[in-house]
Biopython code that builds the backbone (N, CA, C, O; Angstrom):
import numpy as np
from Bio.PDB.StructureBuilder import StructureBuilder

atoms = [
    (1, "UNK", "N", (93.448, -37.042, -16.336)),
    (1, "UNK", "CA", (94.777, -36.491, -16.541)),
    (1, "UNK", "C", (94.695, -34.970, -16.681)),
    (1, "UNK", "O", (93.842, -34.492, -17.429)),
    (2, "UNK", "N", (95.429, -34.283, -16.087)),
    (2, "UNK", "CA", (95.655, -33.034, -16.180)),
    (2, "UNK", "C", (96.970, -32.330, -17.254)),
    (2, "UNK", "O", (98.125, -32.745, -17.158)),
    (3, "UNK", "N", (96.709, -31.602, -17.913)),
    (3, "UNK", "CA", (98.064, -31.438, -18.639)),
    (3, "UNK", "C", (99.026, -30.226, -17.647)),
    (3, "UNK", "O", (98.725, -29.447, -16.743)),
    (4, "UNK", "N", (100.522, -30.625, -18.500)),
    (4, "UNK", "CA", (101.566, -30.099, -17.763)),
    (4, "UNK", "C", (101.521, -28.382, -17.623)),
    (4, "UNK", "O", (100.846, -27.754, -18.440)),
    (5, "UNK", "N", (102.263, -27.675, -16.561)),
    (5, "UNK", "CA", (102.346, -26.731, -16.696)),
    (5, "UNK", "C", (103.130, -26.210, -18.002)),
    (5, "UNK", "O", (103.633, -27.196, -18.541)),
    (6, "UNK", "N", (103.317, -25.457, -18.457)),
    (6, "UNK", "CA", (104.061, -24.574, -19.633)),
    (6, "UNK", "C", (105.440, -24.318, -19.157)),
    (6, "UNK", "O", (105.689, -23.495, -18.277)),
    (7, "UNK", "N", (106.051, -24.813, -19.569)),
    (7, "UNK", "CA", (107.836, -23.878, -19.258)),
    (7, "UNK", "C", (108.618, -25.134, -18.031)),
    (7, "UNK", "O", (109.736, -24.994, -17.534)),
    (8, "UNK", "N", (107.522, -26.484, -17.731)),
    (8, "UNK", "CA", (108.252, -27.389, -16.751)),
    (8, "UNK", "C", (107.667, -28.554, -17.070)),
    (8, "UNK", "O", (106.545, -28.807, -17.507)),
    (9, "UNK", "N", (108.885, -29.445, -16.700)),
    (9, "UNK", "CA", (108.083, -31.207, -16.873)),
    (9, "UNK", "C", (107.218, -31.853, -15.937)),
    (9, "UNK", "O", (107.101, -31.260, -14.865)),
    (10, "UNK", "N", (106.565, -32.953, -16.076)),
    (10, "UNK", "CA", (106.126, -33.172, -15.678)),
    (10, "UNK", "C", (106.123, -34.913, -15.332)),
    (10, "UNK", "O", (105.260, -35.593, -15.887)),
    (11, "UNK", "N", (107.164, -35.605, -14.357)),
    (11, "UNK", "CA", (106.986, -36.960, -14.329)),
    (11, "UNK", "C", (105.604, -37.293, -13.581)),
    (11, "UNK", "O", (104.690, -36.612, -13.116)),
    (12, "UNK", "N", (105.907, -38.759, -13.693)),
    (12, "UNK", "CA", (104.305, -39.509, -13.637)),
    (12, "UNK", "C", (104.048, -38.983, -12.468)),
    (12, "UNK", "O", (104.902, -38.536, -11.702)),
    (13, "UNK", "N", (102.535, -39.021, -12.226)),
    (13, "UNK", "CA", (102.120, -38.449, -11.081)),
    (13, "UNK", "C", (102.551, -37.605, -10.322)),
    (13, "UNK", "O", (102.994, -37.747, -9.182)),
    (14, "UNK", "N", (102.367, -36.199, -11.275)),
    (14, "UNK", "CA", (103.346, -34.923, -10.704)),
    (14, "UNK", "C", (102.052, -34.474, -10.361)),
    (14, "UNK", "O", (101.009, -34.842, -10.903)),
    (15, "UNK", "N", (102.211, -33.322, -9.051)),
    (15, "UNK", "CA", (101.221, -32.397, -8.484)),
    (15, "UNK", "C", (101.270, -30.730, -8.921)),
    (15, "UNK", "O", (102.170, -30.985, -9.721)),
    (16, "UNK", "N", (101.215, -30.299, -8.970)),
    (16, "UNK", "CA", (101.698, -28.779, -9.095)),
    (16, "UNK", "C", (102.606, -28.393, -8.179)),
    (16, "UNK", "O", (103.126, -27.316, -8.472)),
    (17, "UNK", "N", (103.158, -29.095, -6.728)),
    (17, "UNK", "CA", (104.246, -29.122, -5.922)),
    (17, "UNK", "C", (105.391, -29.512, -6.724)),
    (17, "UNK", "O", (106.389, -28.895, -7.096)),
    (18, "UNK", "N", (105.019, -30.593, -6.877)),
    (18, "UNK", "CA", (106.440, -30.591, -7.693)),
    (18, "UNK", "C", (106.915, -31.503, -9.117)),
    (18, "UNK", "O", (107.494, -32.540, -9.440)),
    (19, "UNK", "N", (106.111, -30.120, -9.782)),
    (19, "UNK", "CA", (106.861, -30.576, -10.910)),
    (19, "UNK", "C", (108.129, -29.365, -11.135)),
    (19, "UNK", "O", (108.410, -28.257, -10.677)),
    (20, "UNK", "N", (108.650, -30.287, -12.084)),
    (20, "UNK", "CA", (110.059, -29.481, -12.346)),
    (20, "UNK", "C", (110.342, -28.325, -13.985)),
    (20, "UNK", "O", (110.148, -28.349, -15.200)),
    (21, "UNK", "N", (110.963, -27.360, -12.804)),
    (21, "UNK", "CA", (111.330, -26.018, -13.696)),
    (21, "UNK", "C", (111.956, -26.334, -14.690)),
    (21, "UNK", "O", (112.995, -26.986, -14.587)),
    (22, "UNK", "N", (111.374, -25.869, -16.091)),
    (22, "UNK", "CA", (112.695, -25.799, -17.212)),
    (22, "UNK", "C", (113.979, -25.100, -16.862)),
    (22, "UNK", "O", (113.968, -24.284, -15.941)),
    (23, "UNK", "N", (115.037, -25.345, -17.495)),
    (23, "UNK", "CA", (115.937, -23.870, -16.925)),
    (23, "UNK", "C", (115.881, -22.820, -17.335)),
    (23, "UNK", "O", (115.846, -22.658, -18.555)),
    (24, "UNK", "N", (115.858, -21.903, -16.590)),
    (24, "UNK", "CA", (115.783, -20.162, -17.561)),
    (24, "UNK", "C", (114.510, -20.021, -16.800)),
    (24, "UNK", "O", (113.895, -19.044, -17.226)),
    (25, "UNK", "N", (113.811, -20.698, -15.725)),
    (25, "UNK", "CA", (113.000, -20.433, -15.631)),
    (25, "UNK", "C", (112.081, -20.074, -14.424)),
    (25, "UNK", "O", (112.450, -20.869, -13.560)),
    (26, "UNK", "N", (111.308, -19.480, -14.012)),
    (26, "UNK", "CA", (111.410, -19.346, -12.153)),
    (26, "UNK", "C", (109.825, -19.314, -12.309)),
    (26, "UNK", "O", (109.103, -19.191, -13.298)),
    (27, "UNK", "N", (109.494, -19.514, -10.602)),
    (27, "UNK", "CA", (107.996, -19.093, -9.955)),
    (27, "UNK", "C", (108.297, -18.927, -8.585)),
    (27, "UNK", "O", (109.326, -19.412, -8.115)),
    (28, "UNK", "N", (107.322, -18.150, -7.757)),
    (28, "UNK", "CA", (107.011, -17.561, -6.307)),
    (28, "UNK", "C", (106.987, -18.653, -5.521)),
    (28, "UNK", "O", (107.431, -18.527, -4.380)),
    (29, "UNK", "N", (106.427, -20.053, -5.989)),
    (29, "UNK", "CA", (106.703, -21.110, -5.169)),
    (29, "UNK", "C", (105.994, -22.434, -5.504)),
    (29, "UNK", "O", (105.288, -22.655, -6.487)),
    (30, "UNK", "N", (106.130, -22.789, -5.080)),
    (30, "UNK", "CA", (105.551, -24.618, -5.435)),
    (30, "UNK", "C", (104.176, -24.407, -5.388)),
    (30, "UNK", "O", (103.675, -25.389, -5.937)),
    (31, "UNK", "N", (103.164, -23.525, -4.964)),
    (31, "UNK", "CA", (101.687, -23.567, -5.304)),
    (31, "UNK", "C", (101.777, -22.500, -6.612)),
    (31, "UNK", "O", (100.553, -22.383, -6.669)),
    (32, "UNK", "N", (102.103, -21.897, -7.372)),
    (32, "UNK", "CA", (101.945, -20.773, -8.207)),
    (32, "UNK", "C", (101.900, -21.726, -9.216)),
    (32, "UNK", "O", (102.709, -22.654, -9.219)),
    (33, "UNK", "N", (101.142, -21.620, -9.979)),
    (33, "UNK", "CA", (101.076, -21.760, -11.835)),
    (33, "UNK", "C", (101.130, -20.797, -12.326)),
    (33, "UNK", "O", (100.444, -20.753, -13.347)),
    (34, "UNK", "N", (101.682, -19.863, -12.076)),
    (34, "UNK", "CA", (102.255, -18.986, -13.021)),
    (34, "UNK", "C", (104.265, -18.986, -13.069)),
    (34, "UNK", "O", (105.126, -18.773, -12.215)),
    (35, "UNK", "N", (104.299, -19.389, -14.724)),
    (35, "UNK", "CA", (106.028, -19.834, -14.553)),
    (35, "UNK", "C", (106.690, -19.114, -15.222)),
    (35, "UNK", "O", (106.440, -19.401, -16.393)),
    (36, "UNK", "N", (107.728, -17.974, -15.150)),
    (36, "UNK", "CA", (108.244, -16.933, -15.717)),
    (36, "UNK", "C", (109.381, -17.260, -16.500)),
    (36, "UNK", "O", (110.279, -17.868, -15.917)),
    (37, "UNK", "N", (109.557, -16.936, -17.913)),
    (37, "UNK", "CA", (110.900, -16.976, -18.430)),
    (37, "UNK", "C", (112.007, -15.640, -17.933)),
    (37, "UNK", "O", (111.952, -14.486, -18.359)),
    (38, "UNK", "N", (113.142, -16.270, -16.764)),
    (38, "UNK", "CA", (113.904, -15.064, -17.033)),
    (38, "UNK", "C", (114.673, -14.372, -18.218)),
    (38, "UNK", "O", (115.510, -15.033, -18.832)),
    (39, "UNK", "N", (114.500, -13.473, -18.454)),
    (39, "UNK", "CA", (114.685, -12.547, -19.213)),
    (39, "UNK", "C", (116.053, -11.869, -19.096)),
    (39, "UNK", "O", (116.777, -12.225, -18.166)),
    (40, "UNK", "N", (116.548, -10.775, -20.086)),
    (40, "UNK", "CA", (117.966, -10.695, -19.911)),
    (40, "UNK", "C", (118.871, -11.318, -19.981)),
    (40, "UNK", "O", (118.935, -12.519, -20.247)),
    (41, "UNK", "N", (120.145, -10.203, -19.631)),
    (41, "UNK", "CA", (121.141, -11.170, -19.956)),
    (41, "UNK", "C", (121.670, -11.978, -18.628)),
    (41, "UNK", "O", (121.536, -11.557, -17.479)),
    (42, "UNK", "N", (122.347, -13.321, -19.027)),
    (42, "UNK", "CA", (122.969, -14.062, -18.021)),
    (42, "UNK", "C", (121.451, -14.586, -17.502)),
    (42, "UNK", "O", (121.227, -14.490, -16.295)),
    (43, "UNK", "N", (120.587, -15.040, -18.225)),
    (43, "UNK", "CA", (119.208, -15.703, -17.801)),
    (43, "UNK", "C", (119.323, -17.070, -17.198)),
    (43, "UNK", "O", (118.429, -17.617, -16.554)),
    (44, "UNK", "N", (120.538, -17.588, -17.471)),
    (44, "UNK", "CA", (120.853, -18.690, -16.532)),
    (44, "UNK", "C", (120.642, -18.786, -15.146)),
    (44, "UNK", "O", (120.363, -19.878, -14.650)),
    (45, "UNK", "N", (120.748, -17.714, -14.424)),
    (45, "UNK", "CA", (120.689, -17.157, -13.136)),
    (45, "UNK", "C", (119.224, -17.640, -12.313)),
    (45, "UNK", "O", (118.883, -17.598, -11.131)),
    (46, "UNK", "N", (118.388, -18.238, -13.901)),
    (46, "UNK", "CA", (116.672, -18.861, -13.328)),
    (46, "UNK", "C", (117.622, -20.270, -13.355)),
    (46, "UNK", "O", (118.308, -20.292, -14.377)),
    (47, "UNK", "N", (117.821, -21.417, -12.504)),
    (47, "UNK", "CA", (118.288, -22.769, -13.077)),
    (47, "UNK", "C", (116.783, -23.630, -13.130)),
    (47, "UNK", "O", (116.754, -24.792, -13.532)),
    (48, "UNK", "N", (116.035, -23.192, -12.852)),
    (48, "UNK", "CA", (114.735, -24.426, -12.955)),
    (48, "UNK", "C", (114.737, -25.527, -11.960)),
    (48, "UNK", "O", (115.455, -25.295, -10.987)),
    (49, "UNK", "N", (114.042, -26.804, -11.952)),
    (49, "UNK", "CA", (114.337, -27.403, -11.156)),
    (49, "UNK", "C", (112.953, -27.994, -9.972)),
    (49, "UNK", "O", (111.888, -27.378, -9.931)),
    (50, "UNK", "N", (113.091, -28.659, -9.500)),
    (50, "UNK", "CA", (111.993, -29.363, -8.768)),
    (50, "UNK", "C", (111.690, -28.369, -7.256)),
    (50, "UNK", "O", (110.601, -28.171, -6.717)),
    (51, "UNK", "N", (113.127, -27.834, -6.810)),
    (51, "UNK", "CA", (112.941, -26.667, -5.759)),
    (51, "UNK", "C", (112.243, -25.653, -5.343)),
    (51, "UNK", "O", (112.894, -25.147, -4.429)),
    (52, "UNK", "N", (111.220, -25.041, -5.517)),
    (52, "UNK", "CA", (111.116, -23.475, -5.099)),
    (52, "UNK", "C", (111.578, -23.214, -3.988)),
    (52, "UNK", "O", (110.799, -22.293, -3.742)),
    (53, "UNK", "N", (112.399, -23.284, -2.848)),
    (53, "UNK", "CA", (112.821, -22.895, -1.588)),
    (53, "UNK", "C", (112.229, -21.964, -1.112)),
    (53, "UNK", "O", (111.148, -21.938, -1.701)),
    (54, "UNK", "N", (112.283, -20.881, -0.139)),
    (54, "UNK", "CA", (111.541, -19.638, -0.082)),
    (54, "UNK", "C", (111.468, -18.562, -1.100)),
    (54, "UNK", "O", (112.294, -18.142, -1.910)),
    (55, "UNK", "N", (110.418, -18.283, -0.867)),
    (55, "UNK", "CA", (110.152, -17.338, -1.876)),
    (55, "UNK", "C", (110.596, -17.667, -3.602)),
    (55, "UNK", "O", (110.584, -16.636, -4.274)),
    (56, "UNK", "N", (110.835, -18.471, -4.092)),
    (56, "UNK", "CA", (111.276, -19.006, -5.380)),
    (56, "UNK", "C", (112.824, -19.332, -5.179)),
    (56, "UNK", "O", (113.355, -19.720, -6.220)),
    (57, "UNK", "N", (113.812, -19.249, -3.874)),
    (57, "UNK", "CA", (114.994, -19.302, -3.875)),
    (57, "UNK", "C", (115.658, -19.888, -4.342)),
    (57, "UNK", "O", (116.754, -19.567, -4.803)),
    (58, "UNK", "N", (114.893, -21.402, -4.329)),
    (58, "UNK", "CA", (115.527, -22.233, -5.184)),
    (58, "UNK", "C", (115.434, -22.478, -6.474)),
    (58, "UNK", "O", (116.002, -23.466, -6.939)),
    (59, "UNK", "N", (114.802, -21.739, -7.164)),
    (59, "UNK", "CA", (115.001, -21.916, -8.546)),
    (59, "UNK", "C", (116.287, -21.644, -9.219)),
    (59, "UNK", "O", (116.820, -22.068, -10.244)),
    (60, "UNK", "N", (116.697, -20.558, -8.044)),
    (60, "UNK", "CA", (117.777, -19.505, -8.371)),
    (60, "UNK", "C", (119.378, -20.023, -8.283)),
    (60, "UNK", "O", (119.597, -20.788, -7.344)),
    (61, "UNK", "N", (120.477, -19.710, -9.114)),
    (61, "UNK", "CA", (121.511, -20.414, -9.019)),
    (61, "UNK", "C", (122.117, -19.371, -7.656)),
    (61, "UNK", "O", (121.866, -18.203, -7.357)),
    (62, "UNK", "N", (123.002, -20.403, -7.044)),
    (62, "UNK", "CA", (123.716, -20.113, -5.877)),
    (62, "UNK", "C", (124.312, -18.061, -6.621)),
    (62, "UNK", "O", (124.739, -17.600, -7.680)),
    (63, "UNK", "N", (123.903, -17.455, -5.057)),
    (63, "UNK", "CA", (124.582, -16.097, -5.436)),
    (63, "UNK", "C", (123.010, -15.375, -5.408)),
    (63, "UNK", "O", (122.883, -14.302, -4.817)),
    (64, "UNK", "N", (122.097, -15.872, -5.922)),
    (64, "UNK", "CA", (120.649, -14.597, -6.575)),
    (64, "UNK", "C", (119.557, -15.089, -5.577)),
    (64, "UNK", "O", (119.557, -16.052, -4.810)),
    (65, "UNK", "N", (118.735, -14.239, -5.800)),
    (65, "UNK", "CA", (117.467, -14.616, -5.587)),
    (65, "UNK", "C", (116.596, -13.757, -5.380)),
    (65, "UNK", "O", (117.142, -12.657, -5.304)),
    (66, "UNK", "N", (114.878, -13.659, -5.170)),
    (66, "UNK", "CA", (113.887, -12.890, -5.452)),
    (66, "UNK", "C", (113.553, -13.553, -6.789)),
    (66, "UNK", "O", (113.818, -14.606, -7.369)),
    (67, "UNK", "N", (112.714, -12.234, -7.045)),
    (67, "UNK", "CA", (112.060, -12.461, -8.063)),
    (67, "UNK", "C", (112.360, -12.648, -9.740)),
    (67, "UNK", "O", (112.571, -11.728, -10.530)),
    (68, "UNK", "N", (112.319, -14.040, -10.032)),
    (68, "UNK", "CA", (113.341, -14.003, -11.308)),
    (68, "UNK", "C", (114.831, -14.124, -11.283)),
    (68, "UNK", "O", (115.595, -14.181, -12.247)),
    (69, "UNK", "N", (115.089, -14.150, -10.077)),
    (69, "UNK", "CA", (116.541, -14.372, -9.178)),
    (69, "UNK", "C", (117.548, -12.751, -9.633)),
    (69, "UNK", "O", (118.724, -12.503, -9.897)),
    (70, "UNK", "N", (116.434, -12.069, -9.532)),
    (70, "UNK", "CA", (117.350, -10.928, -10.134)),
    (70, "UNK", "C", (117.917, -10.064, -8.585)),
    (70, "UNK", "O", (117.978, -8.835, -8.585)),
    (71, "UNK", "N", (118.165, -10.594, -7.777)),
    (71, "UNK", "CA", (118.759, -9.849, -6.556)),
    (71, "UNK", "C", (120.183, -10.941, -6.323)),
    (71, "UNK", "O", (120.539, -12.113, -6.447)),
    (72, "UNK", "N", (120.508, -10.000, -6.027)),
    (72, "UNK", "CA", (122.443, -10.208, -5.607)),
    (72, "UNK", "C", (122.188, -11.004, -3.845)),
    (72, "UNK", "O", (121.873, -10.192, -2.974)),
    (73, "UNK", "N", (122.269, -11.885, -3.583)),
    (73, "UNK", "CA", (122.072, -12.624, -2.366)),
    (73, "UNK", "C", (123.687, -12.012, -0.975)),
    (73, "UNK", "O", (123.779, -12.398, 0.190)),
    (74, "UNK", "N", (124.412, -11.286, -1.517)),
    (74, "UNK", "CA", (125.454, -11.312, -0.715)),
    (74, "UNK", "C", (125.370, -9.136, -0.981)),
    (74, "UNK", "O", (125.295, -8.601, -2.088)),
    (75, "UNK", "N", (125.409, -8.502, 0.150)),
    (75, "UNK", "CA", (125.010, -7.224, 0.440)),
    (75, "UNK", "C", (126.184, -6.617, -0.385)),
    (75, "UNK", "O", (125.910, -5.553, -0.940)),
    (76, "UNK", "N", (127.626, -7.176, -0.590)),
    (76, "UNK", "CA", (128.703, -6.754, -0.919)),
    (76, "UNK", "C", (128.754, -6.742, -2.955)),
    (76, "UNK", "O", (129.526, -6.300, -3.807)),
    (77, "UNK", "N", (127.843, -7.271, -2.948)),
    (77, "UNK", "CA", (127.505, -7.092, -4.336)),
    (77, "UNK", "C", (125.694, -6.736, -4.721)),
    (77, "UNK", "O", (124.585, -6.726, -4.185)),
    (78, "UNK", "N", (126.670, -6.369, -6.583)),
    (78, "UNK", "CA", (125.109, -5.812, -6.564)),
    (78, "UNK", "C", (124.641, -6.612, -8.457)),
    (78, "UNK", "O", (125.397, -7.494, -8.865)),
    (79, "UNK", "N", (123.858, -6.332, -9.046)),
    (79, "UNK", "CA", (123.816, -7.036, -10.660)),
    (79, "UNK", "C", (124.090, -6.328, -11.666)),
    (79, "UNK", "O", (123.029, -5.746, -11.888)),
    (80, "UNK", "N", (124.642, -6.082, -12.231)),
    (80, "UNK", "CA", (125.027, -5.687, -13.278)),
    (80, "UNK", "C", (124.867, -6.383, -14.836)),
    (80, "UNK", "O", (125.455, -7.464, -14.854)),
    (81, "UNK", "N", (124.444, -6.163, -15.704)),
    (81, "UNK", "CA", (124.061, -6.948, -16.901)),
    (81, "UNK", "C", (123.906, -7.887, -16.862)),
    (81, "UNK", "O", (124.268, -8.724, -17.688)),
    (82, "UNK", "N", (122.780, -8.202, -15.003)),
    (82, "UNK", "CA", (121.940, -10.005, -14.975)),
    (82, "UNK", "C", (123.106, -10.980, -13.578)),
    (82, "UNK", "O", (122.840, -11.835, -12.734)),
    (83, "UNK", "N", (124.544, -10.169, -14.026)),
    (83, "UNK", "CA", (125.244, -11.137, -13.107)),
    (83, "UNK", "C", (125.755, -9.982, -12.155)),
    (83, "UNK", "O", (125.910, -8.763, -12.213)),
    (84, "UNK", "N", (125.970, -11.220, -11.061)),
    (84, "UNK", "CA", (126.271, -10.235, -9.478)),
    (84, "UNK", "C", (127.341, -9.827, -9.757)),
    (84, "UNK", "O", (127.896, -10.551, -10.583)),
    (85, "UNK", "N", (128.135, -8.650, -9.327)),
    (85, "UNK", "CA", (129.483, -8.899, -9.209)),
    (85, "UNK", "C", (129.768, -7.528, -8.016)),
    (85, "UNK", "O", (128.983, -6.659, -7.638)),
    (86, "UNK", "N", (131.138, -7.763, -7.663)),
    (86, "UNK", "CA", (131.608, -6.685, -6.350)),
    (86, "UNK", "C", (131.359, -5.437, -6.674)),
    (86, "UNK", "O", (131.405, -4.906, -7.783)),
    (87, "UNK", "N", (130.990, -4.825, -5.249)),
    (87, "UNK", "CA", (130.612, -3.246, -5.092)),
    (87, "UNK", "C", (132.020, -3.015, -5.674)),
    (87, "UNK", "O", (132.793, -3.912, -6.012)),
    (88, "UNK", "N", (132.273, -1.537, -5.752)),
    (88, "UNK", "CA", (133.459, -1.057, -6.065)),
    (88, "UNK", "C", (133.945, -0.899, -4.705)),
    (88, "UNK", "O", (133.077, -0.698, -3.854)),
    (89, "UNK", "N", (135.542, -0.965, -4.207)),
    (89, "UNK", "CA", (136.299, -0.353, -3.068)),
    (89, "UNK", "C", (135.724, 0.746, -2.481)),
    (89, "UNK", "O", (135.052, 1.315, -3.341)),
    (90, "UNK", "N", (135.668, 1.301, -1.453)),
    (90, "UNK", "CA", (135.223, 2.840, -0.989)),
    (90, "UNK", "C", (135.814, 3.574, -0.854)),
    (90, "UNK", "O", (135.403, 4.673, -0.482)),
    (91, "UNK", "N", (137.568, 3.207, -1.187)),
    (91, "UNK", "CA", (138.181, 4.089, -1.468)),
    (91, "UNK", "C", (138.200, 4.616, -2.940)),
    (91, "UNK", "O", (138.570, 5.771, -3.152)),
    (92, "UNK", "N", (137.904, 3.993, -3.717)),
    (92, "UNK", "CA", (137.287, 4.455, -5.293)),
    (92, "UNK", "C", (136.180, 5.549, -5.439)),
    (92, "UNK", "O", (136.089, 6.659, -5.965)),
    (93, "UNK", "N", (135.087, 4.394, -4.456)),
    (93, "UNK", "CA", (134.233, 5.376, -3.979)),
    (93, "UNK", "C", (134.398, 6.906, -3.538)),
    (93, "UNK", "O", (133.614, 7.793, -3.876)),
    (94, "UNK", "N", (135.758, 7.124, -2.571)),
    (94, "UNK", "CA", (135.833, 8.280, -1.877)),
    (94, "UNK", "C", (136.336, 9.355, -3.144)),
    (94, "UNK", "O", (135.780, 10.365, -3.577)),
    (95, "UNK", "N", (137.624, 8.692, -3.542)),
    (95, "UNK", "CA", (137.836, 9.198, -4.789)),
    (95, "UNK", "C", (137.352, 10.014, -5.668)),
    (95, "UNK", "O", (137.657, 11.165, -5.981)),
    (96, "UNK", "N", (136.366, 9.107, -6.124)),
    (96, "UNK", "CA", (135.314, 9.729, -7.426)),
    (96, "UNK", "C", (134.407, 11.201, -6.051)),
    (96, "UNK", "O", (134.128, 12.384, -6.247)),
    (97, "UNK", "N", (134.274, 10.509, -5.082)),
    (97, "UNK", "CA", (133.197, 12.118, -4.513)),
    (97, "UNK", "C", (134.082, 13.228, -4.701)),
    (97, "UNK", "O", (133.853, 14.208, -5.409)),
    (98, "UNK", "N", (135.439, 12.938, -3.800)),
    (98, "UNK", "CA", (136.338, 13.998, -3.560)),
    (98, "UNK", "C", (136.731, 14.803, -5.204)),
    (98, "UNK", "O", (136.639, 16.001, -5.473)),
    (99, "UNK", "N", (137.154, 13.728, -6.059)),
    (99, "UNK", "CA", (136.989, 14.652, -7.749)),
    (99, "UNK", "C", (135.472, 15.441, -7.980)),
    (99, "UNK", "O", (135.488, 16.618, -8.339)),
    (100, "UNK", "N", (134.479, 14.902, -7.810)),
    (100, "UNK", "CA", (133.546, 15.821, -8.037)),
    (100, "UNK", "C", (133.165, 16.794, -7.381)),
    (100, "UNK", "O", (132.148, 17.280, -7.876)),
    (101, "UNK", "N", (133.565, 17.379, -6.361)),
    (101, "UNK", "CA", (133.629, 18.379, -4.947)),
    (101, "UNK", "C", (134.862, 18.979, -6.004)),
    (101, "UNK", "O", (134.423, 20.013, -6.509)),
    (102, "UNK", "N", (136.011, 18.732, -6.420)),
    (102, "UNK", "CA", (137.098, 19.570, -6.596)),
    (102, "UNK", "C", (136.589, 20.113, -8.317)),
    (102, "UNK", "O", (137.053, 21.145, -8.802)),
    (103, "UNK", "N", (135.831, 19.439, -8.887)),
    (103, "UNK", "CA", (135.776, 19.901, -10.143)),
    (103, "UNK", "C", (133.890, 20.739, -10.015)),
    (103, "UNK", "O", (133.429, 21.186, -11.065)),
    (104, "UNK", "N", (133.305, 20.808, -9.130)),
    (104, "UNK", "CA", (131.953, 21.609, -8.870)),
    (104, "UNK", "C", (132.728, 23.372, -8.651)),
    (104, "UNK", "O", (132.478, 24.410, -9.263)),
    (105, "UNK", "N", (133.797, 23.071, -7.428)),
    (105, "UNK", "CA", (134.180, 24.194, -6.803)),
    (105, "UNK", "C", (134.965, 24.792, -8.103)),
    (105, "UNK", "O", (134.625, 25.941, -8.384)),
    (106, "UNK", "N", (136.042, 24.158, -9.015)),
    (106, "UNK", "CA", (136.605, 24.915, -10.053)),
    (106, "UNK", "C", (135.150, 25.167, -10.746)),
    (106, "UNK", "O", (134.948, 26.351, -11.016)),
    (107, "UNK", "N", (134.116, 24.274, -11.077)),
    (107, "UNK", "CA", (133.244, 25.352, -11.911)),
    (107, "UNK", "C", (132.661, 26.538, -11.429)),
    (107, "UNK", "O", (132.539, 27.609, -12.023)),
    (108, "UNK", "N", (132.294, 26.214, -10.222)),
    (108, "UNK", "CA", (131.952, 27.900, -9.647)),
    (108, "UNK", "C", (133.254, 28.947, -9.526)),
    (108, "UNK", "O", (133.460, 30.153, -9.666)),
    (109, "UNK", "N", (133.744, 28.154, -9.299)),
    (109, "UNK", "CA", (135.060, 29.401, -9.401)),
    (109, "UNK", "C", (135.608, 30.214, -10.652)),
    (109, "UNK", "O", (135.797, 31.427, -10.555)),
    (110, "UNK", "N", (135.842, 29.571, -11.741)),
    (110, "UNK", "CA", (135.206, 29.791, -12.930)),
    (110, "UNK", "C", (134.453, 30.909, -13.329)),
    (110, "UNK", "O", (134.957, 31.860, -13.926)),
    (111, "UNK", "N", (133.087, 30.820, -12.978)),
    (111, "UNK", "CA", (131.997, 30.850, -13.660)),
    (111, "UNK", "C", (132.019, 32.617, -12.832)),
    (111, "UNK", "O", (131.701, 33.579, -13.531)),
    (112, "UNK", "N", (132.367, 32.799, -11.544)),
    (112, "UNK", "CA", (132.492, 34.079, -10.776)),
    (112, "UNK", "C", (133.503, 34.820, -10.898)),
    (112, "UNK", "O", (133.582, 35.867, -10.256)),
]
sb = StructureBuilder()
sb.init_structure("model")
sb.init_model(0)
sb.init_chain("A")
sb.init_seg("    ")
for serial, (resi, resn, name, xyz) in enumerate(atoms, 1):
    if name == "N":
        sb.init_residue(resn, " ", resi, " ")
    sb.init_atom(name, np.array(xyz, "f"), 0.0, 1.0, " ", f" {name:<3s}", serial, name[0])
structure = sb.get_structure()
C-alpha cells in the first residue's frame, strides 16, 4: 500500500492519475505529486477534483486557468482580488488618458 497524496483522496485502487483534488486545490497535471493550496482571495477558483485537463485546467472552476487557476480564461477580462471580472469600457479608458494629457499640460503650464 502506498499512502495518499496530501491535499487529495484517495479511492480504492487509486494511481497518482487519478486521485482526486481536495477543493481549494490545484496541480500541473495528473503525473505531478506536487499539490498546491490556492491561496488568496476567492480560492475557490482551485475546485479540486479527479480532472487535471491541460495544463491543470481542470482543476480550475469554469472562467480561470494556469497556474493555481489564477488567469482570467476570456481576453476581455482580467483578476482582480482572485476573481475575473470585465476590462473597463475604452471609452473610460480614453477618458481617463485624455484627463491626464489635459491635467500634465495645465501642470506645465503652470509651472512656466
Amino acid at each position: 500500500c502506498v499512502q495518499c497524496l496530501e491535499r487529495a483522496k484517495c479511492p480504492w485502487n487509486s494511481t497518482l492519475a487519478n486521485v482526486i483534488l481536495l477543493p481549494n486545490m490545484w496541480r500541473l497535471s495528473e503525473a505531478s505529486k506536487q499539490i498546491v493550496s490556492c491561496r488568496g482571495p476567492h480560492e475557490s477558483r482551485c475546485k479540486g477534483g479527479p480532472d487535471a485537463g491541460v495544463d491543470g485546467g481542470g482543476y480550475c472552476e469554469a472562467g480561470y486557468w494556469g497556474p493555481e487557476c489564477l488567469l482570467c480564461s476570456d481576453n476581455e477580462r482580467y483578476l482582480r482580488e482572485g476573481k475575473c471580472v470585465d476590462c473597463p469600457p475604452l471609452s473610460q479608458l480614453v477618458g481617463l488618458f485624455i484627463g491626464l494629457v489635459l491635467a500634465i499640460v495645465l501642470l506645465i503650464g503652470i509651472t512656466t
